[in-house]
C-alpha positions in Angstrom: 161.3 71.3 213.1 161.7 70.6 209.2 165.2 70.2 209.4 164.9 67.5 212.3 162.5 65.4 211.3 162.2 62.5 209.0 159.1 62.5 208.4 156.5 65.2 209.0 155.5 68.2 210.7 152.0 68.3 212.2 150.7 71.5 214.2 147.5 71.3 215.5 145.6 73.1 216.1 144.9 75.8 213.8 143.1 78.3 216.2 143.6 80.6 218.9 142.9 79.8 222.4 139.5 81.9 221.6 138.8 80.0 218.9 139.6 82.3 216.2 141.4 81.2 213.0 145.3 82.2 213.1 145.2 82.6 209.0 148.0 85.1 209.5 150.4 82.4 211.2 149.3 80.1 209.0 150.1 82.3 205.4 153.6 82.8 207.3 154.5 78.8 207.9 152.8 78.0 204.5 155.2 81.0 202.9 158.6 79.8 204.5 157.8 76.1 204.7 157.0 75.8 200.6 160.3 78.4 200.1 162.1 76.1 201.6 161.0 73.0 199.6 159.0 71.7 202.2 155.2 70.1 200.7 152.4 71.4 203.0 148.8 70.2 203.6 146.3 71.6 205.3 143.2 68.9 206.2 140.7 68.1 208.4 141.7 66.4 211.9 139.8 63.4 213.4 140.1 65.0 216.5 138.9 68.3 217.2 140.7 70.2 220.2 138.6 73.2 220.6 135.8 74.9 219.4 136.4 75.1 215.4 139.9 73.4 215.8 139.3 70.5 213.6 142.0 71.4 211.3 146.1 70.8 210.6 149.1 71.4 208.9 151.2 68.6 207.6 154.7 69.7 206.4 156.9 67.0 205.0 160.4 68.1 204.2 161.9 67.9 201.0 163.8 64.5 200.2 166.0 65.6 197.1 167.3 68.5 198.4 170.2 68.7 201.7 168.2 69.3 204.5 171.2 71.3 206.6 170.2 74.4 204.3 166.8 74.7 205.8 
């Protein structure tokens, strides 16, 4: 998704369909995302899905570097 966009990234939300965190999907997008030059953020959402899903992840590719690598 990083190397087609132009802007940002969002995935929402951050939960399972039980309402469990997904922290371990999360460390791997964060990981590979930020390797790849990519800034992340991770913030509250003014909508809230599900149970405890009140929270996203904003990845904005990187501008200065040739985006066909990622």
């Amino acid at each position: 998704m990083l190397r087609v966009t132009r802007r940002e990234v969002r995935i929402f939300p951050l939960v399972a369909d039980s309402g469990e965190p997904v922290e371990h999907l999360i460390e791997a997008v964060v990981e590979v995302a930020t390797a790849r030059g990519a800034c992340v953020e991770r913030g509250p959402s003014r909508y809230e899905f599900q149970r405890g899903g009140n929270e996203l992840l904003i990845l904005t590719p990187p501008t200065s570097v040739d985006v066909q690598g990622l």
